[in-house]
N, C-alpha and C positions, 0 to 999 in steps of 0.2 A: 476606453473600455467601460463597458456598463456593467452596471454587479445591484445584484437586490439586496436590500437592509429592512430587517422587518419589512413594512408595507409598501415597500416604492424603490425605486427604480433609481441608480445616483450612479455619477462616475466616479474612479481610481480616486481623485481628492476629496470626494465628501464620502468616500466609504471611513466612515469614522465612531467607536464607541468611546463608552465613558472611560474613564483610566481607571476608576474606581470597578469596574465591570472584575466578576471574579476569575474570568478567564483571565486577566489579565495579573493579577494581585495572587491567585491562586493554582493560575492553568486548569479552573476547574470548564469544563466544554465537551463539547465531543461534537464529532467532524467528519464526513466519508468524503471521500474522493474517485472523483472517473475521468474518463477522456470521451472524445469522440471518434469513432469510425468514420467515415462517408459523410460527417456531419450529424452523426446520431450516436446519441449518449450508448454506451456499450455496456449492454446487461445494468441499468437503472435500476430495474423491479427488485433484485439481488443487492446492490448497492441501498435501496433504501431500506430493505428488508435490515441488515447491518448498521445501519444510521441506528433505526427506531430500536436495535436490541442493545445499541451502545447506552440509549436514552434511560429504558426501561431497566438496565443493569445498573445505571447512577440515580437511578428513582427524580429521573426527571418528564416531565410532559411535555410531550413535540405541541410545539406553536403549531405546527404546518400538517395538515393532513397527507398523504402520500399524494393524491390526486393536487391536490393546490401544490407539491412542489414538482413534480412533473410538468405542470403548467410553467412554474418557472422556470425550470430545467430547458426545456424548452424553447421559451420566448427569447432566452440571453442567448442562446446560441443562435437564435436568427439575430436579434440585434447587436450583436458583435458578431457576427460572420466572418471568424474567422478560417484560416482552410481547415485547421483540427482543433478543439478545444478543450482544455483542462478547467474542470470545474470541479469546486471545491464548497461542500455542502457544511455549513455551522451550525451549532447552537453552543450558545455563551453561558453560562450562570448567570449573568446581568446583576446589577449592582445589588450590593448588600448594606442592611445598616450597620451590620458588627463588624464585617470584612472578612468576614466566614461563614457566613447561612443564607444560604440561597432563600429569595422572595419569591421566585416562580415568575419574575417579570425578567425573561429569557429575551435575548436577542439572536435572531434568527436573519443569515448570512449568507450567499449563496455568491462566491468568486466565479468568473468567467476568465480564462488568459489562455493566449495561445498554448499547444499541448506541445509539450519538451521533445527535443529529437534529439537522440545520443550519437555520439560518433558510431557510425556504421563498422569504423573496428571492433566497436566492444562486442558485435555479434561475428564479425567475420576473425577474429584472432581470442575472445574471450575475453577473458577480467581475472581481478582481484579481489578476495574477499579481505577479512581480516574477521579474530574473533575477538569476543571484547562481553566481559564479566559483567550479566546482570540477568536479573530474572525479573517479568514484567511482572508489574502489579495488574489486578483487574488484565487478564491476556485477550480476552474477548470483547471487550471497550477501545473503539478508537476514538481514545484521549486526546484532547489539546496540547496535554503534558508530556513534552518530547525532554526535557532536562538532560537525562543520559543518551538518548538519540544522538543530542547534538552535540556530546562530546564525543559519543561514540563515532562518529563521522568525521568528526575532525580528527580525529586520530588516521582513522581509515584514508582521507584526504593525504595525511602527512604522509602517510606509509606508500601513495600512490594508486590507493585499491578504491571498488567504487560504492563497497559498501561493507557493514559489520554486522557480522553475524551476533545473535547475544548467545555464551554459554553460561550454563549453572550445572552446578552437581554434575560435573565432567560427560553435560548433554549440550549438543546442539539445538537452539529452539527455532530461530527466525532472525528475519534482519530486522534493522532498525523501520524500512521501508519495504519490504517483500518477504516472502516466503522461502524457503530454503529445500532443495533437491539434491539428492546424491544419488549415481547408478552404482552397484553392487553385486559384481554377477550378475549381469543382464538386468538387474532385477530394480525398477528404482522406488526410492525409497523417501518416503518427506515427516518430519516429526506432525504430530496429530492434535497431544496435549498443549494443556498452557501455552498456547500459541494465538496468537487474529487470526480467523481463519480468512485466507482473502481472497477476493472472487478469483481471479485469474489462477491462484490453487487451485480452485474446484473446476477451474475450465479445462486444465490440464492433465488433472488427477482424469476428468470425464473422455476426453481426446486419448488420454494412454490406453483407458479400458475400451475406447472405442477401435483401436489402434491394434489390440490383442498384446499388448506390452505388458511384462509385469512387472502391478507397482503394488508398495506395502504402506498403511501408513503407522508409524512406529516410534519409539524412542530411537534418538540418532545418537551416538556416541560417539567423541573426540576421537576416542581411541581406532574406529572404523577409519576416519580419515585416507591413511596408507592404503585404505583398499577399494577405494575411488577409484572408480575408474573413468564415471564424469561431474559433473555438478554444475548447477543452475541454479537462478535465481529469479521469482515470478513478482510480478508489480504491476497496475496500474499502465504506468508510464513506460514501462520497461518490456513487459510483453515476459517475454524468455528471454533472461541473459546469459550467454554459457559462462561458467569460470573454472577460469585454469589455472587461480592459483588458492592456497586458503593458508594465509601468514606466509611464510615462505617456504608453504610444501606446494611442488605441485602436480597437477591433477592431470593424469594419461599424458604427461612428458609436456604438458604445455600445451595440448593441440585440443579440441571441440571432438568430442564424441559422438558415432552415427545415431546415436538415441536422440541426444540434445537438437540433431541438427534434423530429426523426424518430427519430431514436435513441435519445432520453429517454422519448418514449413508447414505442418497443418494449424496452426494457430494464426501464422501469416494468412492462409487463404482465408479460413476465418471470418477474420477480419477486414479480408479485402472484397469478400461477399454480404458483409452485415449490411 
């Protein structure tokens, strides 16, 4: 596999930074991630548009202009050809003299790897969520720093489910990895605030209203749960995933919702037209 490091072009063993680097000492970074359709990055312009607001919210300056990473973007998907690509966009803090104040000599990352395919049950039968106590710092910055992510998942793992939801002050906000939907009386519904907003939200929020479906976007409340009547989960990698359970309640008897399963197909075509 080939992947760009700052200036040049290297494979999987020389993608390599400093251990001193403070992403790594301090998880200080920020990162957007996509995939490919047809072999073409999906909604780029959006995704870096998020990159450079994660940048400018931690008062750091992009190495890379949007046009020079597009060029990258790019180039690594023709020379690693694979059939779909997951690509994963960095910028590091780069090494520090104290090991907490950033120098502004940033390292700039760009993964290419084949793009994940989930079992085709998790769309034909749904999922499991789980909730799991935390409220993000910075909600609008995709961070390096997953800390609770990755415990939060591992619980989720243990539990059988395939992702966590975070709550705070008895609200639903987001997963560790995607955005979070609930229908309610027809009507569906996804939280707004202190949240990432992430692109495939806003694809779906745009698909509902194109749809004539109504959606709200609002505080989500634990308590609503019981009156699910479907729920979903949006990602990157994941597209739409329905879920049919959240801890061990579950959502319309176990079974995928005619809402969930409208918007899976016009997000599928979507996609299978980009």
């Amino acid at each position: 596999m080939f992947h760009y490091l700052n200036n040049q072009w290297v494979k999987t063993d020389d993608l390599k930074i400093s251990a001193f680097d403070l992403a790594i000492v301090r998880g200080f970074g920020v990162f957007d991630f996509l995939r490919t359709y047809n072999k073409k990055p999906f909604l780029l312009e959006e995704h870096l548009d998020r990159f450079f607001n994660s940048l400018k919210i931690l008062e750091m300056k992009s190495v890379k202009t949007k046009k020079e990473i597009k060029k990258i973007v790019e180039e690594g998907i023709m020379k690693n050809n694979f059939p779909e690509t997951n690509i994963k966009i960095i910028q590091t803090g780069g090494e520090s003299d104290d090991g907490i104040s950033p120098k502004g000599k940033y390292n700039f990352i760009v993964m290419f790897t084949p793009a994940i395919t989930y079992p085709k049950s998790y769309f034909q039968n749904g999922t499991k969520v789980i909730t799991y106590p935390f409220f993000r710092f910075f909600p609008r910055v995709k961070s390096l720093n997953y800390l609770v992510g990755v415990l939060a998942v591992k619980k989720a793992k243990k539990q059988k489910a395939v992702e966590a939801l975070y709550v705070d002050d008895k609200k639903i906000y987001e997963g560790v990895t995607s955005n979070f939907f609930a229908v309610i009386e027809e009507k569906i519904v996804t939280p707004k605030d202190n949240i990432l907003i992430g692109i495939t939200r806003q694809i779906v929020i745009k698909l509902a209203k194109k749809l004539d479906l109504k959606i709200e976007e609002r505080p989500l409340f634990l308590k609503e749960i019981p009156y699910f009547s479907e729920a979903f989960i949006t990602s990157s990698t994941r597209g739409i995933m329905p879920v049919v359970a959240i801890d061990n309640q579950k959502i319309n008897g176990g079974k995928l919702g005619k809402i969930t399963k409208i918007l899976m197909k016009e997000f599928k075509n979507l996609t299978k037209n980009y």
